[in-house]
C-alpha positions as CSV (number, residue, x, y, z in Angstrom):
1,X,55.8,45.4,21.6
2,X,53.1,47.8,20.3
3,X,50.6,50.1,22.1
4,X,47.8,48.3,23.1
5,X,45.5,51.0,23.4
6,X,44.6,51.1,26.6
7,X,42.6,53.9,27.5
8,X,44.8,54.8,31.1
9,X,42.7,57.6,32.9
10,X,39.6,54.7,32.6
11,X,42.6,52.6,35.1
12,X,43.9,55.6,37.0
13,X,42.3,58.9,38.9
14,X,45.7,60.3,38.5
15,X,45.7,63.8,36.0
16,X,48.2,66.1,35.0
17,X,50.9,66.8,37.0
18,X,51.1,63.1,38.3
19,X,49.9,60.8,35.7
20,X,53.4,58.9,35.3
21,X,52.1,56.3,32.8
22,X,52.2,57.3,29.2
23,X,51.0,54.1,27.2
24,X,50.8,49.9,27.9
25,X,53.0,48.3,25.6
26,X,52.1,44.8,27.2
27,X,49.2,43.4,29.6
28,X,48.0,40.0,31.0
29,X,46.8,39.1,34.1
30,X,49.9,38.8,35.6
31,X,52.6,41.4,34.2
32,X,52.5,44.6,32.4
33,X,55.0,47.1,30.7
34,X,54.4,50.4,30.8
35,X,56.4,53.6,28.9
36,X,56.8,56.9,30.7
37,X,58.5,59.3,28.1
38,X,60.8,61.9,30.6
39,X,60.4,65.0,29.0
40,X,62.2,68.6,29.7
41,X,59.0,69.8,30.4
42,X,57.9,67.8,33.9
43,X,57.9,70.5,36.5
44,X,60.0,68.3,39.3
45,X,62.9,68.9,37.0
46,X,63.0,72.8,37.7
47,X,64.2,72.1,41.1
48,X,66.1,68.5,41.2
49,X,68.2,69.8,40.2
50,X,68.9,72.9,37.5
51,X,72.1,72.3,36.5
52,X,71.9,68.1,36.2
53,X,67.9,67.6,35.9
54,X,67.7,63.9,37.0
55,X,64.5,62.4,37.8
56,X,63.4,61.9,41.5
57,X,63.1,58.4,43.3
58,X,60.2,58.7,44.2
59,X,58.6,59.6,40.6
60,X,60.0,56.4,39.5
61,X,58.5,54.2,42.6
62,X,55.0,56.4,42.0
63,X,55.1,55.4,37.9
64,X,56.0,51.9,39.0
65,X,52.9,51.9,41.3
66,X,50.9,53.2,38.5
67,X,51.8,50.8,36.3
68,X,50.5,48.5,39.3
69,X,47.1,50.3,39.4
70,X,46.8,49.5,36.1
71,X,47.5,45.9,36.1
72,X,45.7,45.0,39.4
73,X,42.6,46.9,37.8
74,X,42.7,45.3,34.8
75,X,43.9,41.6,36.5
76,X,40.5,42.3,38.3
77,X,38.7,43.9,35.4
78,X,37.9,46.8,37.4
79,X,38.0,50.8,37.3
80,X,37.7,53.3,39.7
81,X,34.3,54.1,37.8
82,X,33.4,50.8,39.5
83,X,34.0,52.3,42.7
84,X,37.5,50.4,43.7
85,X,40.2,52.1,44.6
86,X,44.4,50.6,44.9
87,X,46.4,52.2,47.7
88,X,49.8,52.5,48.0
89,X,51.1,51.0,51.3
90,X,54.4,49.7,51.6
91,X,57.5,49.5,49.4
92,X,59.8,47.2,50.1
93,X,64.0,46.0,48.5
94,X,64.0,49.7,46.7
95,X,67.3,49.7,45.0
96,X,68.1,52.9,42.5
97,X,70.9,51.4,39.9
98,X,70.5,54.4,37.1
99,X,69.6,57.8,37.1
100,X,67.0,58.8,34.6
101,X,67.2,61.9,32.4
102,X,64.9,64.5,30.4
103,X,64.9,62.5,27.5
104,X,65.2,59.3,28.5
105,X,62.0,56.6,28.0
106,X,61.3,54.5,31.1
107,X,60.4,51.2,30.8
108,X,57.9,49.9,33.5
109,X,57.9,46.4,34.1
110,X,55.6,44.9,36.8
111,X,54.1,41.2,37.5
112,X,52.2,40.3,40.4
113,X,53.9,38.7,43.4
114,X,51.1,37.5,45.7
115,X,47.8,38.1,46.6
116,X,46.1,37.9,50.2
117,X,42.9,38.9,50.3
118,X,43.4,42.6,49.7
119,X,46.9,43.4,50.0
120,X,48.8,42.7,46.8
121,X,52.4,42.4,46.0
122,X,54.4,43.4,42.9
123,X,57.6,42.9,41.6
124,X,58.9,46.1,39.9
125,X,61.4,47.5,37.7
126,X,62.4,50.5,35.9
127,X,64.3,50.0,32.5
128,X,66.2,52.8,30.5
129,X,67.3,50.8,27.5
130,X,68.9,48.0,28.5
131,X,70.2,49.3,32.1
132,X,67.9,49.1,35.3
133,X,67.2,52.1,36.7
134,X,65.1,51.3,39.9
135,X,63.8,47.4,41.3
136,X,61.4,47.3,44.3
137,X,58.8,44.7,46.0
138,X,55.5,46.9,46.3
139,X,52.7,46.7,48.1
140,X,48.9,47.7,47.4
141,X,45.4,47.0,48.7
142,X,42.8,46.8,46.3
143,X,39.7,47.7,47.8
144,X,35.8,48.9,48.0
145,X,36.1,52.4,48.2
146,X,34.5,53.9,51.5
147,X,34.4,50.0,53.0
148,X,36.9,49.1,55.3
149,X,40.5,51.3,55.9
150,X,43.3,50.6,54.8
């Protein structure tokens, strides 16, 4: 699997501190895997915890929902230029097998569910090698930003 060169900031509004999606290493319409190198240097790891940095939950579900963003977006050929935005609303079977370490390369493997109308559903996992770190059921709504609400 090689970087495809996907240019992730045209996919994502997230920046620095909380862009949690380092390269696409595969894309179609219906699955994507995404790296997210842990360094030493992410600021969560200054407080959880000093003496046995691991990385938080809910950094893992948020890279996961990323690596969603991206693939919705891209299933959709979309960008937030565009003026569509992907929410974040419900996460559901979260299961955390592995804890993740400075160091470690996490392995973001999504693939689209369902779709109804708006509200899209993705299956998610979090590799570390050949161990899973983190499985969930998300779900997102894909939408015209400033139509509708959520």
């Amino acid at each position: 699997m090689n970087n495809l060169n996907i240019d992730i900031k045209k996919y994502l509004p997230h920046r620095y501190p909380f862009l949690f999606v380092d390269k696409v290493i595969e894309l179609s319409k219906e699955h994507i895997v995404a790296i997210k190198n842990v360094s030493h240097n992410e600021p969560y790891f200054n407080g959880h915890f000093p003496n046995e940095p691991i990385m938080p939950g809910v950094i893992i579900v948020e890279a996961l929902a990323q690596a969603s963003g991206v693939l919705a977006f891209t299933s959709r050929d979309k960008t937030p230029a565009d003026g569509f935005g992907v929410y974040l609303v419900s996460t559901d079977k979260v299961r955390f097998r592995q804890p993740v370490y400075p160091g470690d390369q996490l392995q973001l493997h999504v693939s689209i569910h369902i779709i109804k109308q708006r509200l899209w559903k993705f299956n998610c996992r979090a590799i570390v090698g050949d161990k899973l770190a983190c499985s969930l059921v998300l779900g997102c709504v894909f939408r015209k930003i400033d139509s509708e609400s959520l």
